[in-house]
BAFITI-685747 format. One line per 8 residues: their letters; for each residue x, z, y of C-alpha. Coordinates in steps of 0.2 Angstrom, whole numbers, padded with zeros to 4 digits. Each point is the difference from the previous one (the first is absolute). Example, Ala and Ser with C-alpha at 12.3 -4.5 7.8 and 13.67 -1.06 7.14 Angstrom:
BEGIN
AS	0062,0039,-0022 | 0006,-0003,0017
END
This chain:
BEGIN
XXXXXXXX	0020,0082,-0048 | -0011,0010,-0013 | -0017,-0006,-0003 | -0009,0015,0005 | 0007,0001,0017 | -0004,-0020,0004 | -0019,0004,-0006 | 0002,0018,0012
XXXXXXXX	0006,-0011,0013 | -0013,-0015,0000 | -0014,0011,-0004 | 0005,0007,0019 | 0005,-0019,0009 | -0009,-0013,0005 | 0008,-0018,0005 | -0009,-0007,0012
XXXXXXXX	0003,-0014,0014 | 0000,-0001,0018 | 0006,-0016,0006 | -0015,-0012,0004 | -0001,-0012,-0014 | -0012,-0011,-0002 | -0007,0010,-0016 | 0002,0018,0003
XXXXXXXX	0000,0013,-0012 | -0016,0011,-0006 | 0002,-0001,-0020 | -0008,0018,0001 | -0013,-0003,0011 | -0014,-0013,0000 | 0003,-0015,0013 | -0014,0002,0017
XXXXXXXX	0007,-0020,0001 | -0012,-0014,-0006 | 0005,-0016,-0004 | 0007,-0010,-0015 | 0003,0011,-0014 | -0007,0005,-0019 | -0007,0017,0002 | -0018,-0004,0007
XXXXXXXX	-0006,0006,0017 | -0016,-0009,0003 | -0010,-0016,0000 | -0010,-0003,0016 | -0008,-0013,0009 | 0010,-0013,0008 | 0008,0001,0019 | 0007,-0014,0011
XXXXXXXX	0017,0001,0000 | 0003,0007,-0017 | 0010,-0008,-0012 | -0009,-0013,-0009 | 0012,0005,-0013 | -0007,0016,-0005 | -0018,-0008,-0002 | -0007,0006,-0019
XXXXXXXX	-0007,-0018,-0004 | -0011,0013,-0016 | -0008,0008,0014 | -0001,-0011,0009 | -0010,-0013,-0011 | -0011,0014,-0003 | -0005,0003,0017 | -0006,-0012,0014
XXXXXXXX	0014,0004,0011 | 0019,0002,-0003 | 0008,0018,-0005 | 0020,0001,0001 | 0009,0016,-0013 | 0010,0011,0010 | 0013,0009,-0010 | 0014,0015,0003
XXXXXXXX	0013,-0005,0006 | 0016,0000,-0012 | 0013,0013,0008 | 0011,0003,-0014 | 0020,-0004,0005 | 0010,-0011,-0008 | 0019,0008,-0003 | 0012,-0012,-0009
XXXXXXXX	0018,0010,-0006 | 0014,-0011,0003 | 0011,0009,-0013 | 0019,-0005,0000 | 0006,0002,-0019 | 0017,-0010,0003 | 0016,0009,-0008 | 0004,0011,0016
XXXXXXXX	-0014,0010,-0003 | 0003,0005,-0018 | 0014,0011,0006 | 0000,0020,0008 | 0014,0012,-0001 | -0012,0015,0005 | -0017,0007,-0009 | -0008,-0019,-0005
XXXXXXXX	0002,-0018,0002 | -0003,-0011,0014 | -0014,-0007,-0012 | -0006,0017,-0005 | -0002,0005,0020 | -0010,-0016,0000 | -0011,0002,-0014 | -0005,0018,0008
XXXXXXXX	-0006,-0008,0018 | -0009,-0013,-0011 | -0011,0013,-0010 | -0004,0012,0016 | -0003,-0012,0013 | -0009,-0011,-0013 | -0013,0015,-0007 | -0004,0001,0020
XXXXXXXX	-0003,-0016,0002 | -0013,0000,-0012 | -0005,0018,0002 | -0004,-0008,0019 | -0012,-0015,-0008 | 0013,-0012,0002 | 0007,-0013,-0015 | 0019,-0001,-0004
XXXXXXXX	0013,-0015,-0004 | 0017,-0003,0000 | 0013,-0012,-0003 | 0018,0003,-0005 | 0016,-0010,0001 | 0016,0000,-0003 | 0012,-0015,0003 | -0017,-0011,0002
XXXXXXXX	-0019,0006,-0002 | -0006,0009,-0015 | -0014,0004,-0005 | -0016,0001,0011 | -0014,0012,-0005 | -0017,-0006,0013 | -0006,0015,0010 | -0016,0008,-0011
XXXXXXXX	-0009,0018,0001 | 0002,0015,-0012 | 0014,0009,-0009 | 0000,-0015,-0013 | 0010,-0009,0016 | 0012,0013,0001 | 0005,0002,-0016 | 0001,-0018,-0002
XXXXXXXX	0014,0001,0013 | 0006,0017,-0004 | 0003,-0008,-0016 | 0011,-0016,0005 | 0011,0009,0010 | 0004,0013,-0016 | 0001,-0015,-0011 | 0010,-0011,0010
XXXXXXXX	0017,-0003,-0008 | 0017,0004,0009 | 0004,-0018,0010 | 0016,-0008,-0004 | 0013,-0006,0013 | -0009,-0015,0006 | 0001,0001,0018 | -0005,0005,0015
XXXXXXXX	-0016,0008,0001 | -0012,-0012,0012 | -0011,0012,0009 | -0007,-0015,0009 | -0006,-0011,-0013 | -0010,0016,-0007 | -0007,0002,0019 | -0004,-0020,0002
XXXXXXXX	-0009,0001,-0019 | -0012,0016,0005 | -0002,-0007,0018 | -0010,-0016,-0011 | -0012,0012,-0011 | -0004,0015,0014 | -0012,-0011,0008 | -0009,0015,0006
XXXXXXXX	0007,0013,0012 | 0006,0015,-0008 | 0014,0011,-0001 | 0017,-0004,-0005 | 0013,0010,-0011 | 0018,-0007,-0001 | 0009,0012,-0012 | 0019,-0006,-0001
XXXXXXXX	0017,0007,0004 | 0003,-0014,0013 | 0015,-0007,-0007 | -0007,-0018,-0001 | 0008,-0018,0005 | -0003,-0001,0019 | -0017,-0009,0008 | -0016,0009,-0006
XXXXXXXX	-0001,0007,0019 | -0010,-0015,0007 | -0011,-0001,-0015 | -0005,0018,0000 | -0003,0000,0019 | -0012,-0013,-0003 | -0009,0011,-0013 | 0001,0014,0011
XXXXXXXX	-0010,-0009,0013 | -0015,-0002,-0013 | 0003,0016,-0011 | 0003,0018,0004 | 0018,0000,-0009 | 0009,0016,-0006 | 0021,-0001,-0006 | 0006,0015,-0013
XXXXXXXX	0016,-0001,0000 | 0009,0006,-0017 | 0017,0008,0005 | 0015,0011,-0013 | 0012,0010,0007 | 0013,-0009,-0006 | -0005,-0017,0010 | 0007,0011,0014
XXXXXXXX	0015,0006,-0004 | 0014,-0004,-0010 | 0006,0015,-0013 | 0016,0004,0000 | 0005,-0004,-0020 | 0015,-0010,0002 | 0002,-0019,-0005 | -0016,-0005,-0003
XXXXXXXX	-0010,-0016,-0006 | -0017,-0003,0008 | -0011,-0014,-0007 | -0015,-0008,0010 | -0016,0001,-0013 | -0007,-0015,0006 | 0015,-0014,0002 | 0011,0009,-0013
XXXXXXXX	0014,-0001,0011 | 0015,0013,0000 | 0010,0009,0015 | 0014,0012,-0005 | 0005,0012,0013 | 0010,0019,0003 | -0015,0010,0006 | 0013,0013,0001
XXXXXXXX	0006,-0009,0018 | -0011,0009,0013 | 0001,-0014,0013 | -0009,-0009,-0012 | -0013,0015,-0005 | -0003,-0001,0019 | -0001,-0019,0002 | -0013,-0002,-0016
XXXXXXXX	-0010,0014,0008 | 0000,-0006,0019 | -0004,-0018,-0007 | -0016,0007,-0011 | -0004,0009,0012 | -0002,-0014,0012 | -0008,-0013,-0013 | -0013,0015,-0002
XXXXXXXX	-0005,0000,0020 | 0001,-0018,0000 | -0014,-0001,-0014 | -0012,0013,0010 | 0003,-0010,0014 | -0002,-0015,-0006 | -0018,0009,-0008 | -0004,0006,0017
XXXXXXXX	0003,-0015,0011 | -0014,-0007,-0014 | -0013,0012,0002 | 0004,0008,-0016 | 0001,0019,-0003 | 0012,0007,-0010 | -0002,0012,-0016 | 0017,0007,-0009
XXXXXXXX	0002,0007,-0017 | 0013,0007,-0005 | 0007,0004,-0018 | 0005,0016,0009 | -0016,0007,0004 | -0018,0000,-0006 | -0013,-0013,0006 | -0017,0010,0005
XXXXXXXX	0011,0011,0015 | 0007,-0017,0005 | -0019,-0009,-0001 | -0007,0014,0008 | 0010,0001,0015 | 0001,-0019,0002 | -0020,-0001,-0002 | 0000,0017,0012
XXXXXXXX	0009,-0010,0014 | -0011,-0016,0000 | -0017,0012,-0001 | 0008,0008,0018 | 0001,-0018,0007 | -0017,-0007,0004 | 0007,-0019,0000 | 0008,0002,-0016
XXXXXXXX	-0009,-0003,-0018 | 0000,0008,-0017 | 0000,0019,0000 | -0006,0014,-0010 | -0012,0013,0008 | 0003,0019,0000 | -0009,0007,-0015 | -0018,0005,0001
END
């Protein structure tokens, strides 16, 4: 993905949200809404029935009667990545790495976000949670993820990767409702399903699912030994046996629906990126699809 066709291409897009939330997007525009907020609106006289909190004790004291300070109210987005960057993804047998295919999801859907008015975070994890970058305005933020996931070193075997103790940590610190990217290949120790139902319920929750060709099908090449990145262990097989080519493709074949459906029965859609094939046809469709659903949430408008 060259540079100049992402700028040609968000220059074009906006990210927007559909889903009711209880902040809405309107970065662009100023918020009509009044109520608690730091952009100032007004001050005006006290009403019955209005939030004794807002009262401006300054004016207040000044006047003979009370004055509350109504503000705009806040819609800027929150949008946490959950970025996977366990041993699996470190691995691509077409035009990038898994990582790579990530890193380029991160960049366009993170200049949006803030293009939109909204602020960007993200937590990574591997075998355990990494690091955790709070969500905050500006392309300062995204650099400041784009950057962790570049410099992040290649993990050593250690184990499985644990999808759900990354879900359970960001599910503590998104206190606000927002919007939700989990950016993984999937191939994690079984259980996050529950966990990231429950964030579904409370966030608008998005699954790009980072795919190879080669987790599809076996190449015929003989006697081969294939070692798992994550657990280091070893499995030596004949790959030139067809019955086994067929097995191995039958059996990813139905670990991959298994994983959209267990996605699906969530509430979760689903994103894949493939090492195959570039991302902004993929993000455009995928974004195309939702904007033609009137129930469904993120989408980018036609341009103009």
């Amino acid at each position: 993905m060259q540079p100049e066709n992402v700028r040609q291409v968000l220059r074009r897009l906006r990210w927007t949200v559909r889903r009711p939330l209880a902040t809405h997007l309107g970065g662009d525009e100023r918020s009509l809404a009044r109520g608690a907020g730091m952009e100032l609106a007004e001050i005006r006289e006290y009403q019955p029935g209005d939030d004794i909190r807002l009262i401006d004790w300054n004016t207040t004291a000044r006047a003979d009667r009370p004055f509350v300070r109504e503000a705009l109210v806040e819609r800027g987005l929150d949008a946490w990545m959950v970025v996977d960057l366990s041993g699996s993804v470190d691995w691509g047998t077409v035009n990038c790495l898994k990582r790579e295919r990530a890193l380029e999801l991160a960049a366009v859907a993170g200049d949006l976000l803030l293009r939109q008015g909204d602020r960007v975070g993200a937590l990574f994890f591997a075998d355990r949670p990494l690091d955790l970058i709070p969500p905050a305005a500006g392309q300062t933020a995204l650099l400041r993820v784009l950057d962790r996931m570049r410099r992040q070193p290649r993990q050593a075997p250690t184990g499985r990767t644990d999808l759900t103790a990354a879900l359970e940590r960001v599910g503590a610190v998104a206190r606000r409702r927002g919007l939700l990217l989990v950016i993984s290949d999937f191939m994690v120790e079984p259980g996050w399903e529950p966990v990231l139902g429950r964030l579904a319920a409370r966030h608008e929750v998005i699954a790009v699912r980072l795919g190879d060709p080669g987790e599809r099908a076996l190449p015929d090449v003989g006697v081969a030994t294939f070692e798992d990145p994550e657990t280091g262990q070893q499995l030596t097989v004949d790959t030139g046996d067809a019955r086994l080519r067929e097995r191995f493709r039958a059996a990813a074949a139905a670990a991959d629906q298994a994983r959209i459906a267990a996605l699906g029965r969530r509430g979760v859609e689903v994103l894949t990126l493939g090492t195959e094939a570039e991302i902004l046809p993929a993000l455009v469709t995928f974004l195309s699809t939702r904007r033609r659903s009137p129930a469904r949430g993120p989408h980018l408008p036609p341009a103009g």
